[in-house]
C-alpha positions as CSV (number, residue, x, y, z in Angstrom):
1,X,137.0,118.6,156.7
2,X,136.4,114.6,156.3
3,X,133.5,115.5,154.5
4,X,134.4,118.1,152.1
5,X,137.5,115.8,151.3
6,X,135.3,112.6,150.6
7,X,132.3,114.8,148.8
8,X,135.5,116.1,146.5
9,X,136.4,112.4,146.0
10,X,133.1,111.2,145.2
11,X,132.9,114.0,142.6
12,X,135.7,113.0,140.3
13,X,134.6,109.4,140.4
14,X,134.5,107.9,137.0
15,X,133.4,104.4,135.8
16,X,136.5,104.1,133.5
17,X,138.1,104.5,136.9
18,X,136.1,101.1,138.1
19,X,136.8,99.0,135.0
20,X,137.9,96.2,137.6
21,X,134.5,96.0,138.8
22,X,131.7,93.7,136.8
23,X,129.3,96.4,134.9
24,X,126.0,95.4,137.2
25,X,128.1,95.9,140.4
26,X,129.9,99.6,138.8
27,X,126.3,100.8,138.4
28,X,125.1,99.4,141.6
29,X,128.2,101.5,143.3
30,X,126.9,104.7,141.7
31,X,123.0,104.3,142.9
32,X,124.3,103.6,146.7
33,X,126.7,106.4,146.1
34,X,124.0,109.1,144.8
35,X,121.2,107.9,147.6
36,X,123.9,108.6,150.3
37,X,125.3,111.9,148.8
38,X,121.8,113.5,146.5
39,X,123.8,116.8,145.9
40,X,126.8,115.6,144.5
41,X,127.8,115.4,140.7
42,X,129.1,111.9,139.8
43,X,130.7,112.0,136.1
44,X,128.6,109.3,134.9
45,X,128.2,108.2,131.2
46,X,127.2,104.7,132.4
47,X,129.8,102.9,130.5
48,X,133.5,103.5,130.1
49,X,134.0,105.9,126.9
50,X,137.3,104.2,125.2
51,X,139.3,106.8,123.2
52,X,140.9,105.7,119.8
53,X,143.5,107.7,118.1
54,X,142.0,107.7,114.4
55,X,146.4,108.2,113.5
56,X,147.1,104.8,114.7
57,X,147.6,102.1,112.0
58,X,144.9,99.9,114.2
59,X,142.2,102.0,113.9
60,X,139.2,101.5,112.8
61,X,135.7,102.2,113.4
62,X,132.7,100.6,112.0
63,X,134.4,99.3,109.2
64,X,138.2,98.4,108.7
65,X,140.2,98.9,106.1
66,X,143.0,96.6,104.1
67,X,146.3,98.0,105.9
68,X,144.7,98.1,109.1
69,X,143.7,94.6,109.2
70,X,146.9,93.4,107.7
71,X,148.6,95.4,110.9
72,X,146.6,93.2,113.0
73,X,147.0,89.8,110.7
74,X,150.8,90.6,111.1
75,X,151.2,90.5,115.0
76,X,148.0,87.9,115.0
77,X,148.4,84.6,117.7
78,X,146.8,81.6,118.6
79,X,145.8,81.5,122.2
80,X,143.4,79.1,122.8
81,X,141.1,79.0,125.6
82,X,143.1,82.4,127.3
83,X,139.8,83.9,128.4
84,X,138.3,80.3,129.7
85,X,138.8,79.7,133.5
86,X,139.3,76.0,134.9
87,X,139.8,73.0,132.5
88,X,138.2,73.3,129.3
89,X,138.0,69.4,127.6
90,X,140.2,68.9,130.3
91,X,143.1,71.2,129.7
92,X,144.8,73.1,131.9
93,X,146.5,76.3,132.7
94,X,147.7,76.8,135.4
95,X,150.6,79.9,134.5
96,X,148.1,82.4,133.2
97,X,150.0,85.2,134.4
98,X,152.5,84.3,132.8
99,X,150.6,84.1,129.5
100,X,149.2,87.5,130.1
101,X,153.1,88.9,130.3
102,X,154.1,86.8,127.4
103,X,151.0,88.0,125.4
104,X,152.6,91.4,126.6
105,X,155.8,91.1,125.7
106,X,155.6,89.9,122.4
107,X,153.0,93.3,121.6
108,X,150.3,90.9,120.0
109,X,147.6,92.8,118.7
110,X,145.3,90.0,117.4
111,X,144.3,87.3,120.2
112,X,142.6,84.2,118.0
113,X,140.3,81.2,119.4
114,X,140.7,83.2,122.7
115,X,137.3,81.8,124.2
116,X,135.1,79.1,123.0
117,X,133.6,75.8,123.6
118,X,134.0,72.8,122.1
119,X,131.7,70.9,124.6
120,X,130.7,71.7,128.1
121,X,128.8,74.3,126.2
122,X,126.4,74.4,129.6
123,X,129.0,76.9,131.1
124,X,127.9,79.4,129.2
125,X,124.8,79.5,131.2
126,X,127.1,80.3,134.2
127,X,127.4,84.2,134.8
128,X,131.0,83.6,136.2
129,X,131.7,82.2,133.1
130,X,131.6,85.2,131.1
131,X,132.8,87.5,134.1
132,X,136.1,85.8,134.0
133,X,136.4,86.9,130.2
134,X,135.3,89.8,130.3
135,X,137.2,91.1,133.4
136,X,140.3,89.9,131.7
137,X,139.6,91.3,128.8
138,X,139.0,94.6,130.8
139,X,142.5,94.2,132.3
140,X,144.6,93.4,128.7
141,X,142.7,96.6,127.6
142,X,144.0,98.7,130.3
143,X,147.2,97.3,128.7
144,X,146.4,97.9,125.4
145,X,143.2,99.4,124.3
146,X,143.6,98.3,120.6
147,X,143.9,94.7,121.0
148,X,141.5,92.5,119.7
149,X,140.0,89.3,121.0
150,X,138.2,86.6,118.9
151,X,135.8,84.3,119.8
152,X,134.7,80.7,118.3
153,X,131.7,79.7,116.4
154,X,132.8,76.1,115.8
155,X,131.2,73.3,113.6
156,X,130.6,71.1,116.7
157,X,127.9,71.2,119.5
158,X,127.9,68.9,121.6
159,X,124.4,67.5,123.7
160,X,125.6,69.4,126.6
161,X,123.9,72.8,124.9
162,X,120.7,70.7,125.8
163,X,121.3,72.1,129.2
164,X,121.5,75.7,128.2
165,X,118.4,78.0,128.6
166,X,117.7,80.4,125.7
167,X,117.6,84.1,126.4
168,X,114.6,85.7,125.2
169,X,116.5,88.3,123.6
170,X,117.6,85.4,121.2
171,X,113.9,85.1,119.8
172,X,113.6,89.2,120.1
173,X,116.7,89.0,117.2
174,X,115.0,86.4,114.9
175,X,111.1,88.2,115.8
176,X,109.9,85.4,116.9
177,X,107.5,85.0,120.3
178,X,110.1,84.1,123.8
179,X,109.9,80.6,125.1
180,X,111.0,79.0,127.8
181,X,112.9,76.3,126.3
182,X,116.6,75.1,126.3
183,X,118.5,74.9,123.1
184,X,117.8,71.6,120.8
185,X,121.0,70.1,119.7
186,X,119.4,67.4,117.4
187,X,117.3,70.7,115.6
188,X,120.8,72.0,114.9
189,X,122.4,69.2,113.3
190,X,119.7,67.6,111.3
191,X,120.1,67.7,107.4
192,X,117.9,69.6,104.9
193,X,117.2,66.0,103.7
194,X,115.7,63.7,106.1
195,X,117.9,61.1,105.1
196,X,121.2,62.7,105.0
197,X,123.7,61.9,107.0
198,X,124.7,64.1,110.7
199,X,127.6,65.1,110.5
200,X,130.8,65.0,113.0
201,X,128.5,62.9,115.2
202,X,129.9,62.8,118.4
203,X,129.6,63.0,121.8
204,X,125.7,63.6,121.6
205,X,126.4,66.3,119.0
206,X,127.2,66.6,115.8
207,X,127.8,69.7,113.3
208,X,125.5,72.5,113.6
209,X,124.1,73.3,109.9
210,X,123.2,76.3,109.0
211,X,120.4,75.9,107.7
212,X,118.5,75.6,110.5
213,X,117.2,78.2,112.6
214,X,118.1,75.9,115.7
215,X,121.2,76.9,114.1
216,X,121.2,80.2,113.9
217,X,119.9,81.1,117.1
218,X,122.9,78.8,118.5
219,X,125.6,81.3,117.0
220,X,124.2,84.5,117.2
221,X,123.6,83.7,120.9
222,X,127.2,83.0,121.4
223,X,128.4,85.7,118.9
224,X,126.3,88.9,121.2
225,X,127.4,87.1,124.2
226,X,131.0,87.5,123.5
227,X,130.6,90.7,122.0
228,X,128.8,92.0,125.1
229,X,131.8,91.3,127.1
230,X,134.5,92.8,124.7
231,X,135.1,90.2,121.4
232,X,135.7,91.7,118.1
233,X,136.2,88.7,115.9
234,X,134.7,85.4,115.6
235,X,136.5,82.6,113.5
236,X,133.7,80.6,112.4
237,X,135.1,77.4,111.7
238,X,134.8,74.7,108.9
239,X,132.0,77.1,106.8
240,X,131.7,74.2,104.1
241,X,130.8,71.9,106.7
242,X,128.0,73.9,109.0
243,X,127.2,75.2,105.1
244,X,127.2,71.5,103.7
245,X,123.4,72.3,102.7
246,X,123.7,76.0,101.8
247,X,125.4,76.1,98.5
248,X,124.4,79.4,97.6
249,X,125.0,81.0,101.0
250,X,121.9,81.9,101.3
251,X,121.6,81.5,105.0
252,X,125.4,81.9,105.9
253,X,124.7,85.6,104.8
254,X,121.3,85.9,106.9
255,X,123.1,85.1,110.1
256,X,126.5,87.1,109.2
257,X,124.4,90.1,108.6
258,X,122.5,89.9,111.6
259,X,126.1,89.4,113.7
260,X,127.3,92.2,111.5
261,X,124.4,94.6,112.5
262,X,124.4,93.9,116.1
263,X,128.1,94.6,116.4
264,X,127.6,98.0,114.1
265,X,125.8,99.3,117.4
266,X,127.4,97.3,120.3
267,X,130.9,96.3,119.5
268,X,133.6,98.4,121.3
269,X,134.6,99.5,117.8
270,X,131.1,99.4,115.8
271,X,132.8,96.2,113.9
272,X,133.7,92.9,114.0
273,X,136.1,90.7,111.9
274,X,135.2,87.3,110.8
275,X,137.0,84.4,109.4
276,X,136.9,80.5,108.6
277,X,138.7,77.8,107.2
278,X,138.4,78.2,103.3
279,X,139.0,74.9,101.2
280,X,137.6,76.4,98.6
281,X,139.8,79.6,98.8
282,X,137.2,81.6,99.9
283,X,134.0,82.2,101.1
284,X,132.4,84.3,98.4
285,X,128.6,85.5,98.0
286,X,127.8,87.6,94.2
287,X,131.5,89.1,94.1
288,X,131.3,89.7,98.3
289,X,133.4,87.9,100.7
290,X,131.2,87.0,103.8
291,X,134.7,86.9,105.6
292,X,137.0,89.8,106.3
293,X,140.0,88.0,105.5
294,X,140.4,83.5,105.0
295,X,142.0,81.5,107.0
296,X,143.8,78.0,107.0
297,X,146.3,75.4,108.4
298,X,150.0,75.8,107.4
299,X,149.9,72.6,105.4
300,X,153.6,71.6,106.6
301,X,155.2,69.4,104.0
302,X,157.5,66.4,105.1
303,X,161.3,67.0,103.9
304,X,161.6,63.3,103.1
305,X,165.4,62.3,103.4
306,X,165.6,64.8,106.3
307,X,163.5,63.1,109.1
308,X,161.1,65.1,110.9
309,X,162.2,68.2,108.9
310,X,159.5,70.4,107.1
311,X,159.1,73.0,104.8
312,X,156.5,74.9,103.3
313,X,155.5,74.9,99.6
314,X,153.1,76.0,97.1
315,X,150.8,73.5,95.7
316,X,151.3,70.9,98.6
317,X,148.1,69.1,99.9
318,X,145.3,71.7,100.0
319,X,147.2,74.5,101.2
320,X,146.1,78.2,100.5
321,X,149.3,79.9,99.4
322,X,148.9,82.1,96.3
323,X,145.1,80.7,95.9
324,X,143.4,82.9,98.1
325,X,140.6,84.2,95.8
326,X,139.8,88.0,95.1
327,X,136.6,89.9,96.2
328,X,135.2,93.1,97.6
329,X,135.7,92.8,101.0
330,X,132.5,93.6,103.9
331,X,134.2,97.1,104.2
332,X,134.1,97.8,100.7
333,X,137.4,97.4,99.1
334,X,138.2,95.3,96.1
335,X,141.3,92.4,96.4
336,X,143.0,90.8,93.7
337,X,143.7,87.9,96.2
338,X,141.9,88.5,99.9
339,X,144.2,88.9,102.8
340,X,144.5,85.4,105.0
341,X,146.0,83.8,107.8
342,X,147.8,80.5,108.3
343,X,147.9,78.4,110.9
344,X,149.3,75.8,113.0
345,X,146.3,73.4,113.4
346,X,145.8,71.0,115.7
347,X,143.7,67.7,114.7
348,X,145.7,64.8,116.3
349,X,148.2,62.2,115.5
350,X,148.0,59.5,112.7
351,X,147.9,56.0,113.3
352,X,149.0,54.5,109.9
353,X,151.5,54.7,109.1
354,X,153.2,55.3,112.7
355,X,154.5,59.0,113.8
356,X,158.0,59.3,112.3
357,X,157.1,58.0,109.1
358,X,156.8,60.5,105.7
359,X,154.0,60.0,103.9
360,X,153.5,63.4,101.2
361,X,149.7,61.9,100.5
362,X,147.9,63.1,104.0
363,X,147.8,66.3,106.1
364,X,149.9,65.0,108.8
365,X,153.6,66.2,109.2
366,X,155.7,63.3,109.6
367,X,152.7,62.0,111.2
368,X,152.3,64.9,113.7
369,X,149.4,67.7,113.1
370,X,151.3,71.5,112.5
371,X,151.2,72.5,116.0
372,X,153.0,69.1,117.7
373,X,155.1,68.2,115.2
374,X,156.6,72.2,115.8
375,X,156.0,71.1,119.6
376,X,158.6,67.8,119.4
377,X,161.7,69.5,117.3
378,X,164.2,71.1,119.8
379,X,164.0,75.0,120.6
380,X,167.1,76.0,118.4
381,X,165.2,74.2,115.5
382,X,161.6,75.9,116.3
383,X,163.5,79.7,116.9
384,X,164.8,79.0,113.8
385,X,162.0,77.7,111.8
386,X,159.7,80.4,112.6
387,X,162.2,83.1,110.8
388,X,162.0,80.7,107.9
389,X,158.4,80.5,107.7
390,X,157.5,84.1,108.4
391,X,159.8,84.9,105.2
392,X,159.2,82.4,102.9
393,X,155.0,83.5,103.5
394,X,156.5,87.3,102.9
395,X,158.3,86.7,99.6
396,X,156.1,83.9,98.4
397,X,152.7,85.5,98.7
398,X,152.3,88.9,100.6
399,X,148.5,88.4,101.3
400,X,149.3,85.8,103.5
401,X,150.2,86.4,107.6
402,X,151.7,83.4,109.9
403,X,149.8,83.5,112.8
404,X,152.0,82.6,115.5
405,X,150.9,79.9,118.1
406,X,151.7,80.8,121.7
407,X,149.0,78.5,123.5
408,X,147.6,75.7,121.8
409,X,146.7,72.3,122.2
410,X,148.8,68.9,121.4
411,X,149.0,65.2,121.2
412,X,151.2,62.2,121.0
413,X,153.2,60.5,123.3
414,X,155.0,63.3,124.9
415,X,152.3,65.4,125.0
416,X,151.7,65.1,128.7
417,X,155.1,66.8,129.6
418,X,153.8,70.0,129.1
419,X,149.9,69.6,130.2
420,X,149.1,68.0,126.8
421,X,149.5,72.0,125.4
422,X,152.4,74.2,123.6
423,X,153.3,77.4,125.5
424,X,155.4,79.7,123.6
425,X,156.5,81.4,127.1
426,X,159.8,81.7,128.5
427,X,160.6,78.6,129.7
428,X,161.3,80.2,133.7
429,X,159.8,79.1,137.2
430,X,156.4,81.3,136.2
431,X,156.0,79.0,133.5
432,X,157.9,75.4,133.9
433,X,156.1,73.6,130.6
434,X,157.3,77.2,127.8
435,X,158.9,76.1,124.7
436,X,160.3,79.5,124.7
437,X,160.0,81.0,121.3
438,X,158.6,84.5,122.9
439,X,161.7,86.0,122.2
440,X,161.6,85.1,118.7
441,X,158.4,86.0,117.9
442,X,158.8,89.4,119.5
443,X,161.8,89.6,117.4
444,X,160.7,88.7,114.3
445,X,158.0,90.8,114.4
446,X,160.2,94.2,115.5
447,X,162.8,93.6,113.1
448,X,160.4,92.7,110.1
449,X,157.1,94.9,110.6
450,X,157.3,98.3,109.7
């Protein structure tokens, strides 16, 4: 009777069943299980078959079109570093249940800068490294199948990549002959001219430039690796600085279409969704965006006899309100004005003048980046400023999405109340250092979305 009863359970076993398990050990379950029990059937594709209903308005498959994007640009946050486990630059986070319930709560459907590096880049040599992404990825799936997850491709390397050992499948992708070699940093960030000047240089790094094949190698490593373990978007940084040497795009299009064609037959969903900062309003090659939709910071504007009020407005600084240029986009359709997201960045505080000071001539917000100057108002102010800014974006220019920021870095002097990071969470005993806008954000986004 035991073993009719345990041959019957070993019959219905499925891997989707095992999706907790790393995909070496899954397989490895099913070979001990077949050489112990030769007669039985296991229902075996070797990889989970995910199921998407083609009448939900976040499908897609192998391409995407505009209204199913925007769906995703309108319930898109900034998480950074939620797939990275331990203390990335030094960072912690230490409540990331509670993140994974916020993330929950709030139904976010588009996860940005989830997992990068921005040195330490000799983790990614580490299999647990990738494990830990993956299997939470795995778990947020279970969740919520449609939920994407983007990955970095940033305009810094640092000299730790020195330390990383290049797959061979890496040369197998460019057709060149396998080494065994690490990755050269100072082969990424050397100039097409011999005298021009590295750029970004810092700790033993610099800006990778496209360019080089050093380069490229370096990003289409990272982009298969995190689509192997479930990423399906990459924000690839400041473009016009890794492209400071590739006017025409020329090699910014060889490496996109080789991420492009990898994900066509690996990514969970045939297709992944790229995007950068745009200065220049877009990133356009012969009428074809290279990016599915731009991105860019929020641009805050100081309200000057209000102290440490902002507001947002078209035509301040750089900003990309109403400028975003039109294209056909990678899927095929034609925009008057490409769809984009704006952001609360995070690049410091300024020293002159001092924090608390107005000054309408830099990117600063009363001398705060976006994300801490929003971090140092009081919660009624933030609650309340995020229904102003997710309306004004609305009726001032409809192609543009507020991407909400629910974990993200800051500075200053107060920084180190909260880990020197904004949590949008709750503020509650599961999370002691939220800000608690959750609420809002889920409510702005159920009262507002269709």
């Amino acid at each position: 009777m035991f073993l009719l009863t345990w041959n019957l359970f070993i019959c219905t076993i499925n891997l989707a069943h095992l999706s907790f398990m790393n995909k070496k050990y899954r397989l490895l379950l099913i070979l001990i299980v077949s050489a112990i029990y030769p007669g039985i059937y296991i229902s075996c594709s070797a990889e989970k078959k995910e199921k998407f209903s083609n009448s939900s308005p976040y499908y897609f498959d192998g391409s995407i079109s505009r209204d199913v994007l925007e769906n995703y640009l309108d319930r898109a946050v900034t998480a950074g570093y939620f797939l990275v486990q331990g203390t990335p630059e030094g960072y912690q986070f230490p409540y990331r249940e509670d993140d994974i319930r916020m993330l929950q709560n709030i139904g976010a459907k588009f996860i940005g800068r989830a997992i990068y590096r921005w040195s330490e880049e000799g983790r990614l040599g580490d299999p647990a490294f990738l494990d830990y992404a993956q299997k939470l990825i795995e778990r947020m799936h279970d969740y919520d199948p449609e939920i994407i997850f983007q990955g970095c491709l940033f305009e810094h390397v640092s000299s730790d990549a020195n330390n990383l050992k290049i797959p061979a499948w890496v040369f197998e992708a460019f057709n060149l002959p396998a080494e065994e070699r690490n990755f050269k940093v100072e082969d990424m960030i050397k100039r097409s001219d011999p005298e021009g000047e590295v750029l970004m240089r810092s700790r033993g790094g610099g800006s990778p430039i496209i360019n080089n094949l050093e380069t490229k190698m370096w990003f289409y490593f990272l982009a298969k690796s995190y689509i192997d373990i479930g990423c399906e978007a990459f924000h690839l940084g400041q473009v016009e600085v890794i492209g400071r040497d590739d006017p025409s795009k020329i090699h910014y299009a060889e490496l996109i279409a080789k991420i492009r064609e990898y994900a066509q037959k690996n990514a969970r969903r045939h297709y992944v969704l790229l995007d950068a900062h745009t200065p220049f309003h877009g990133f356009i090659k012969e009428g074809v965006s290279l990016l599915d939709f731009n991105s860019f910071p929020l641009r805050i504007k100081e309200v000057s006899d209000k102290p440490m009020e902002g507001i947002l407005e078209v035509g301040h600084s750089d900003g990309l309100y109403q400028k975003s240029q039109g294209a056909i986009s990678p899927s095929g359709w034609k925009a008057e004005s490409m769809p984009y997201l704006v952001e609360f960045d995070n690049f410091g505080v300024r020293r002159e003048p001092p924090i608390g000071v107005a000054n309408l001539n830099d990117h600063f917000c009363w001398g705060y980046d976006d994300i801490t100057w929003f971090a140092v108002q009081d919660e009624d102010y933030r609650n309340r400023w995020l229904w102003y800014a997710f309306d004004w974006l609305r009726e001032t220019d409809p192609n543009g999405h507020l991407q909400m920021c629910v974990i993200r870095m800051i500075s200053g002097p107060t920084a180190s109340q909260t880990l020197r990071s904004y949590f949008a969470n709750t503020k509650s005993n599961a999370c002691p250092v939220g800000f608690s806008q959750e609420e809002t954000i889920k409510k702005i986004w159920n009262t507002r979305l269709k």
